[in-house]
C-alpha positions as CSV (number, residue, x, y, z in Angstrom):
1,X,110.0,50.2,85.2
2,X,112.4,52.8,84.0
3,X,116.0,51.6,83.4
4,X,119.5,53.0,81.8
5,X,120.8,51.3,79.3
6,X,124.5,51.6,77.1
7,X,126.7,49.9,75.1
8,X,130.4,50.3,74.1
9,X,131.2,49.6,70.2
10,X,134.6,49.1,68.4
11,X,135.6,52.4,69.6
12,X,136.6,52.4,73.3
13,X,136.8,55.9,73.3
14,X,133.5,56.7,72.4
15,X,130.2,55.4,74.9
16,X,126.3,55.6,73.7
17,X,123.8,55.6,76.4
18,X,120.1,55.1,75.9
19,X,117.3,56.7,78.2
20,X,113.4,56.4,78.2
21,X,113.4,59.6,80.8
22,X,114.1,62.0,77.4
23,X,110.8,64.1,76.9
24,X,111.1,66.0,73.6
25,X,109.3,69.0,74.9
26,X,112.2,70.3,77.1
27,X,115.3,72.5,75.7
28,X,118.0,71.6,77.8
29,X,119.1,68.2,79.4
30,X,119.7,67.4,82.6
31,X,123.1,67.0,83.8
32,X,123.7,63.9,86.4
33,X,125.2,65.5,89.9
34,X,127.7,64.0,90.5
35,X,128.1,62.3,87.1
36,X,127.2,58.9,86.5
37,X,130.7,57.8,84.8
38,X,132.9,60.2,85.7
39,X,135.7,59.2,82.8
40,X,133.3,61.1,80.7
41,X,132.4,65.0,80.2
42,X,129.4,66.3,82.2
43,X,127.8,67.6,79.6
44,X,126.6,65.1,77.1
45,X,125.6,66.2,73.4
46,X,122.5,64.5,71.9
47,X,122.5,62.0,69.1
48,X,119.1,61.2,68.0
49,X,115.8,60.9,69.5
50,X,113.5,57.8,68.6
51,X,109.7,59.0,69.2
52,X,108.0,55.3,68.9
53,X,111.0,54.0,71.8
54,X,111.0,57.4,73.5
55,X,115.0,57.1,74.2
56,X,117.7,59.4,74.0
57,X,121.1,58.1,72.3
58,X,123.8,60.2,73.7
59,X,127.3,60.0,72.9
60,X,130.1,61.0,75.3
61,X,133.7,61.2,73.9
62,X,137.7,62.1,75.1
63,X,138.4,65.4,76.8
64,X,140.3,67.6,73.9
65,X,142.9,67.1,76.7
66,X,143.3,63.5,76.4
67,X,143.8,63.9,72.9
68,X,146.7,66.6,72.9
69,X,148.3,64.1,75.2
70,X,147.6,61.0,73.1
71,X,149.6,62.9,70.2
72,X,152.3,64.4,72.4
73,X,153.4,60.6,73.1
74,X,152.8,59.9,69.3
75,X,155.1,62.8,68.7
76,X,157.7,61.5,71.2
77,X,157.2,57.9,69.2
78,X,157.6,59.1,66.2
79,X,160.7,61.3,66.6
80,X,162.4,57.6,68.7
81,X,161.3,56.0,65.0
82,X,162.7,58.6,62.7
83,X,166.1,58.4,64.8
84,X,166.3,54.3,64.1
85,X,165.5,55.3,60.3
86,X,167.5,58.1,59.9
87,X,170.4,55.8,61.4
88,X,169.9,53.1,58.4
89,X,169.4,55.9,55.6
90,X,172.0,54.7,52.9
91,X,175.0,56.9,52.0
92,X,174.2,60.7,50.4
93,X,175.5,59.5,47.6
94,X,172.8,56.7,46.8
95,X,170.2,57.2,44.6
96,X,166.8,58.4,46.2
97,X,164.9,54.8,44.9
98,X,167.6,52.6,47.4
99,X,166.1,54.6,50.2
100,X,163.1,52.7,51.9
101,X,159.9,54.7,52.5
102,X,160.3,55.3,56.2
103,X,163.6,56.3,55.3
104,X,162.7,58.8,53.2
105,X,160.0,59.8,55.2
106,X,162.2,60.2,58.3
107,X,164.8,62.4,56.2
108,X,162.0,64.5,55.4
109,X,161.0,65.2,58.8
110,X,164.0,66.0,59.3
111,X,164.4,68.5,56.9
112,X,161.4,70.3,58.8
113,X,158.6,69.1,56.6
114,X,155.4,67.8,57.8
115,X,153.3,65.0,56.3
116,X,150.0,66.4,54.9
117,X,146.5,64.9,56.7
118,X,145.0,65.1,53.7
119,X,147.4,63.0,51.6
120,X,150.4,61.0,53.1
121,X,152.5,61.3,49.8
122,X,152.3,65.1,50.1
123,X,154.6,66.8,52.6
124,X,155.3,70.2,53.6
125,X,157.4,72.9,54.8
126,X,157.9,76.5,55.9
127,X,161.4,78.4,55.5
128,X,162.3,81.9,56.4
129,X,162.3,83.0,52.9
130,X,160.0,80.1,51.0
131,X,157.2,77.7,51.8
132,X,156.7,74.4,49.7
133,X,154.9,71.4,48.9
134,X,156.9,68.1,48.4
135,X,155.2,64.8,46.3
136,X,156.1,61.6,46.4
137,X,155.3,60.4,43.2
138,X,155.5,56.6,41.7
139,X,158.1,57.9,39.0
140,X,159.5,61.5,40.3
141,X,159.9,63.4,43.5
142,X,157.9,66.9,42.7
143,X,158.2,70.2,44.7
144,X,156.3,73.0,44.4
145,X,157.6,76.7,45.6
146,X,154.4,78.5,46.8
147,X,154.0,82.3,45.8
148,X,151.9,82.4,48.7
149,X,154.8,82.0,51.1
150,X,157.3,84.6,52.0
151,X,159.6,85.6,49.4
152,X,158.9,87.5,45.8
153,X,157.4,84.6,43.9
154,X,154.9,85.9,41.0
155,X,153.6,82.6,40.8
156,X,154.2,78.7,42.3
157,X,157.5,77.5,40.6
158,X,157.8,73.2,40.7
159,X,160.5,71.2,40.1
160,X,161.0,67.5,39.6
161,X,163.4,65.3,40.4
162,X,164.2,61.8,39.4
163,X,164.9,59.3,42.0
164,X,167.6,58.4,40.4
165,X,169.3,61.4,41.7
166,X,171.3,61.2,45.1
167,X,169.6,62.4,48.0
168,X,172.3,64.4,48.4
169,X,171.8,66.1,45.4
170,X,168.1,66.5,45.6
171,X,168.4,67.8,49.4
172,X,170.7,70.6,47.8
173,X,168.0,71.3,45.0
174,X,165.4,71.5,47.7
175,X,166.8,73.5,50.1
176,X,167.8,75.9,47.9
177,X,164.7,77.5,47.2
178,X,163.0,79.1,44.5
């Protein structure tokens, strides 16, 4: 008797199915008119083929739509956050380490710099006339002026500052460029 059989795993987004009707021979797969779960692409990509089982693990996944929308609300999330952090940053003229994290973080973003996906302590940004990467470091706060940007760098320039200094003070430094 031939039979379907799937599974869900920690991941709700993501569905394996399993089918004994896979013959390796064939180049293409058949599509299932109309689909079988129609919260899923069409057009599955293969996994991995057993031989001894003779099944086909297929995975089906989000629409790259669903995922610009899933960020668009983290987007509108994130900006309601930053507004509810910005709003208990200390005074300008309080040292940088009396700031929380999300505080900071906030401020940053709303400088115009963007966390990095590769590392969350590295942040970045891109002015008219410069382009930068910030660090959070444990002791200091380190920017570095890319020659790579806009502007008549020869090479990258970096700057530390303590976080002893006011944010104030250190928003002036960084803003002002190169």
């Amino acid at each position: 008797m031939s039979s379907i059989s799937a599974s869900r795993f920690l991941n709700p987004d993501i569905f394996f199915l399993s089918s004994p009707f896979f013959n390796p021979k064939f180049s293409s797969f058949p599509t299932l008119h109309p689909p079988l779960f129609t919260k899923f692409p069409p057009c599955p990509h293969p996994i991995s083929f057993s031989p001894s089982k003779k099944t086909l693990t297929l995975v089906f996944s989000k629409s790259f739509e669903a995922e610009d929308e899933e960020e668009e609300e983290g987007e509108e999330l994130s900006t309601t956050e930053d507004n509810e952090w910005l709003k208990r940053l200390p005074e300008k003229t309080k040292p940088l380490y009396s700031h929380s994290l999300p505080c900071i973080e906030a401020w940053l973003r709303n400088l115009g710099f963007y966390q990095s996906k590769d590392d969350r302590a590295v942040w970045l940004v891109e002015k008219h006339g410069w382009h930068a990467h910030l660090s959070l470091d444990v002791t200091d706060l380190y920017i570095r002026y890319l020659k790579s940007g806009p502007g008549n760098l020869e090479k990258d320039m970096e700057r530390r500052f303590s976080y002893a200094l006011s944010r104030e003070d250190i928003e002036n430094a960084i803003l002002g460029g190169p």
